[in-house]
matplotlib code that plots the C-alpha trace (Angstrom):
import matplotlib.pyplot as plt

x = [23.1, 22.9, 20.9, 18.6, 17.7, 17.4, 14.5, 13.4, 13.1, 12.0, 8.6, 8.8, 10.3, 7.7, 5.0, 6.8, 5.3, 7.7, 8.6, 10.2, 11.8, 13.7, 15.0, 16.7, 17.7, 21.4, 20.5, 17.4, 19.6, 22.5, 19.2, 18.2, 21.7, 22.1, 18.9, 20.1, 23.0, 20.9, 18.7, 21.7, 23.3, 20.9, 20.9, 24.5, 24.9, 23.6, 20.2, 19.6, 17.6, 14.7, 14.8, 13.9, 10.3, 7.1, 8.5, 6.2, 8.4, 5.2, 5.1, 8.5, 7.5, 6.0, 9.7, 10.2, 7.7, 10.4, 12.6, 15.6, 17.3, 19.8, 17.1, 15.4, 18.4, 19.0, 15.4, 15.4, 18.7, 16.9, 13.5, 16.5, 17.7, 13.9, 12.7, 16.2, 15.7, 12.0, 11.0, 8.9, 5.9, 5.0, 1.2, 0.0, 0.3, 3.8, 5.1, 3.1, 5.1, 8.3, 7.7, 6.7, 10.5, 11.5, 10.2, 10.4, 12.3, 14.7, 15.9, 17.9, 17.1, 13.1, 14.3, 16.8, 14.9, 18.0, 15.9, 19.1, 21.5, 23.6, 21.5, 18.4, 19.8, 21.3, 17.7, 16.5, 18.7, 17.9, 14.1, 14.6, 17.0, 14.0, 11.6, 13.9, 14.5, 10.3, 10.0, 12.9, 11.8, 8.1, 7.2, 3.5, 4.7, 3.8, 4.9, 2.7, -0.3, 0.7, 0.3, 1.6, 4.8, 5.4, 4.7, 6.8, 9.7, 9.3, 9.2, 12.5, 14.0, 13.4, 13.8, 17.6, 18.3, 17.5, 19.5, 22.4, 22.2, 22.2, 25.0, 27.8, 26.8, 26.3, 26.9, 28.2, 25.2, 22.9, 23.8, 23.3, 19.7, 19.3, 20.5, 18.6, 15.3, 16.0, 16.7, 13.7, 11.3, 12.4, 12.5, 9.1, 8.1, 9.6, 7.8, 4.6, 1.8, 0.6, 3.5, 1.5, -1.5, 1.1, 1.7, -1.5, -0.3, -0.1, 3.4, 4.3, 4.8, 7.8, 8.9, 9.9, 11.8, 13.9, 14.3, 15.0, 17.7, 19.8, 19.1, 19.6, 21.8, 25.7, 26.3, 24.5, 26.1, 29.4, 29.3, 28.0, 29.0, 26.0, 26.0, 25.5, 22.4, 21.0, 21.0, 19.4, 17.3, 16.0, 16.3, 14.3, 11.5, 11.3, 11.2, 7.8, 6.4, 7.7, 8.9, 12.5, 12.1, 10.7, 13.7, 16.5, 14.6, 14.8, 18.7, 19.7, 17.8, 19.9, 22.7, 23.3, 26.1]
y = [-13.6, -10.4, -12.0, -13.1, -9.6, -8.1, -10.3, -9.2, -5.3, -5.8, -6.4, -3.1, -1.1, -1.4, -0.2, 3.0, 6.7, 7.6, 10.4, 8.2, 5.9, 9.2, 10.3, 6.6, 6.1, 5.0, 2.3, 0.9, 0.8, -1.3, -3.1, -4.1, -4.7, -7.1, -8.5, -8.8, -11.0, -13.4, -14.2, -14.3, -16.8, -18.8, -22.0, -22.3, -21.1, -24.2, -23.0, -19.4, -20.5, -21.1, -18.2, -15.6, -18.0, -16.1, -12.5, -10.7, -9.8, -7.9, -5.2, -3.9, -2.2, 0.4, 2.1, 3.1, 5.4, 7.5, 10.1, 8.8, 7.3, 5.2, 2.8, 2.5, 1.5, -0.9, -2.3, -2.7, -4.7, -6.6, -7.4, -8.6, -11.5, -12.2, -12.7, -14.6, -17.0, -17.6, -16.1, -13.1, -12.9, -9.7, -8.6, -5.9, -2.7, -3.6, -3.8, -0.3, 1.2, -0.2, 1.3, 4.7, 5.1, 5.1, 8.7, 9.8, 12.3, 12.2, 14.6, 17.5, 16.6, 17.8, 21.1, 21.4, 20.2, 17.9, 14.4, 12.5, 12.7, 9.7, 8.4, 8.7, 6.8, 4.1, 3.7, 3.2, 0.9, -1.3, -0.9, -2.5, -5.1, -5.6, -6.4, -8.5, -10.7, -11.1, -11.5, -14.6, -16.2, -15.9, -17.9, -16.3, -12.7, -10.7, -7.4, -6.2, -7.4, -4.4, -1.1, 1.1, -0.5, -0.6, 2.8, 4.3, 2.4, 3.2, 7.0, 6.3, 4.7, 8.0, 10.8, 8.9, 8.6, 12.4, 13.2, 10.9, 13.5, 16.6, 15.7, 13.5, 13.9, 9.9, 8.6, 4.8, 5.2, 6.0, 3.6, 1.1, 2.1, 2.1, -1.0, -2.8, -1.2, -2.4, -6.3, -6.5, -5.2, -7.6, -10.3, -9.8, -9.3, -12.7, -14.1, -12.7, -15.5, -12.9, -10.0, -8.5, -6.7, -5.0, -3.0, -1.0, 0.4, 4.1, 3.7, 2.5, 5.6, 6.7, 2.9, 2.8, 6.2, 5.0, 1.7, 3.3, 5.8, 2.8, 0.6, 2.5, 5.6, 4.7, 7.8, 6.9, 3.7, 4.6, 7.2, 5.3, 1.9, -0.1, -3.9, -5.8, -7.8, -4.3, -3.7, -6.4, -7.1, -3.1, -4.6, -7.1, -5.0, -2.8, -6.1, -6.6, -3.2, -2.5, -4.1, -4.2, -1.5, 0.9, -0.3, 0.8, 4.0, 4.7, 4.0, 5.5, 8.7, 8.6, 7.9, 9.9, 9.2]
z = [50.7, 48.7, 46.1, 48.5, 49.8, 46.7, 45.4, 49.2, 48.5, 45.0, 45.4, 47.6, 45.2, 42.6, 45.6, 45.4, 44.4, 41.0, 43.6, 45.9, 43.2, 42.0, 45.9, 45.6, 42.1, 42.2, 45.1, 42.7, 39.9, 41.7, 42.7, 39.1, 38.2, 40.6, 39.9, 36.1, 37.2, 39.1, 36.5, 33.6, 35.6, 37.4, 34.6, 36.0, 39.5, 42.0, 44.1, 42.7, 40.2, 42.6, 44.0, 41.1, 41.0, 41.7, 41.3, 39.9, 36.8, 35.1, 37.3, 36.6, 33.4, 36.1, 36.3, 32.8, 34.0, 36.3, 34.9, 35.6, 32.4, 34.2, 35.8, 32.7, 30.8, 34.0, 33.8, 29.9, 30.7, 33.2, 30.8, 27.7, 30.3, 31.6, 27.8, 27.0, 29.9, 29.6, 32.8, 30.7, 28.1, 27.4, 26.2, 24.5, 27.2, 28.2, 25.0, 24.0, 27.4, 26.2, 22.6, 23.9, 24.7, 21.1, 21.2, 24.5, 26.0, 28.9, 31.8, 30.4, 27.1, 27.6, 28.5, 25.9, 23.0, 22.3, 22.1, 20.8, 23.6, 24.5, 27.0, 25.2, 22.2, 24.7, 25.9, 22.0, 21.3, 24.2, 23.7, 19.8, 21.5, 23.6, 20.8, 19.0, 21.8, 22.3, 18.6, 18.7, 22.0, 22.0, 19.1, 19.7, 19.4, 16.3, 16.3, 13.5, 16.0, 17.6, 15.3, 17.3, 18.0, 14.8, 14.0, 16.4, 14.8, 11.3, 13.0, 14.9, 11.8, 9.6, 12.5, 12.8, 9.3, 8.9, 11.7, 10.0, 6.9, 9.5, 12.2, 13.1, 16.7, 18.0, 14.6, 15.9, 18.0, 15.7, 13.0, 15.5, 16.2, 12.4, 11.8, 14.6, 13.3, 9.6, 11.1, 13.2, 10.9, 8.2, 10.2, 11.4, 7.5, 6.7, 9.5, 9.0, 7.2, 5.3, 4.4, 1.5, 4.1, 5.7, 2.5, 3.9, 7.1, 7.5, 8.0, 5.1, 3.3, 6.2, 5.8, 2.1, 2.1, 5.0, 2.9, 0.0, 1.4, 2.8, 0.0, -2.5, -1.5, -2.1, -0.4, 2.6, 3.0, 2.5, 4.8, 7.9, 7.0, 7.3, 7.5, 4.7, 6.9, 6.8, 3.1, 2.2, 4.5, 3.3, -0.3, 1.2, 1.9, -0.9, -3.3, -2.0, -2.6, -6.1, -9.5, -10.8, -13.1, -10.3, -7.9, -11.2, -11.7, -7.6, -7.5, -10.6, -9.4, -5.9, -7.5, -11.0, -13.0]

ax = plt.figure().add_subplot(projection="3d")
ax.plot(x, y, z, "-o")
ax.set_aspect("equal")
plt.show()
């Protein structure tokens, strides 16, 4: 029954001015969490499968554009399942919107100047655990079709890993990011028909000293206790943009005896 009317006010809620959405953000977030359950569940649970057909899924990227960061987090939580389960292809502008979060701003924290509060790293994470799940599912997706996505990540990857050097504020949280960056953009590397042109983006500057700090700074890693998935799949990277005798000279530099 409850499942039933909330696929009801949904396609109300996204008719909503941002204005409105914000006088009733704790019931649209129990909304999308509830919404989140049906879909998660409905390969097992008898007749609710049906009933998530012909929502217009699309149009709930148009909330990440309200200030609140709890629906946001509820409706990247939502587009994870919707991707998971099929039910969700993203193109071009929605996954630009989602990406636009990886430097965004939230509440408080745009008055404050203090961009890497806990919710606003909560919200980064999910938006990379967003990308990986298009870039498994949709065997279509590219992400380096999409410049920049991938720009904004590379930018994410070295704001965090200077911020790792400066504080110990969010540190589990911000390894986390780190590491989710590192493993999506090698495994769209490996995955791309052509690696070698990406070599040429304007990120790629940003890219390799990010690499280079986790791959080759001992300190680094043994500070923050990085995975070993993430080392080498920064090794990874960096084998294709320099020769062996470059990559000794880089660690022996980071690391002097």
């Amino acid at each position: 029954m409850i499942f039933g009317v909330c696929l009801q006010i949904l396609p109300l809620v996204f008719d909503l001015e941002l204005e409105d959405v914000w006088e009733i953000r704790v019931q649209i977030t129990l909304l999308l969490r509830i919404l989140k359950l049906v879909v998660s569940t409905s390969g097992m649970a008898t007749g609710i499968i049906n009933t998530t057909e012909g929502i217009p899924w699309s149009e709930i990227f148009t909330l990440l554009q309200c200030g609140d960061a709890e629906i946001k987090l509820a409706v990247l939580d939502l587009l994870i399942v919707l991707v998971e389960t099929g039910r969700l292809r993203c193109v071009t502008g929605e996954l630009l919107r989602v990406s636009s979060l990886l430097s965004e701003e939230l509440g408080e924290a745009r008055k404050l100047k203090a961009i890497d509060n806990a919710s606003s790293l909560d919200l980064r994470i999910l938006c990379v655990r967003f990308l990986q799940e298009c870039a498994i599912c949709d065997t279509d997706f590219s992400l380096y079709t999409v410049e920049p996505v991938v720009s904004k990540l590379v930018h994410c990857l070295s704001e965090q890993m200077d911020n790792l050097y400066r504080s110990f504020n969010y540190r589990e949280r911000r390894v986390v990011l780190v590491e989710n960056i590192v493993k999506l953009l090698c495994y769209a590397h490996l995955n791309e028909p052509h690696p070698e042109m990406l070599l040429t983006s304007a990120v790629n500057h940003e890219s390799l000293l990010s690499m280079t700090r986790i791959a080759f700074s001992e300190g680094m890693v043994y500070d923050n206790g990085f995975d070993e998935q993430t080392l080498e799949g920064a090794r990874h990277i960096l084998e294709m943009c320099m020769t062996m005798e470059e990559a000794d000279a880089l660690y022996y530099s980071m690391n002097p005896e």
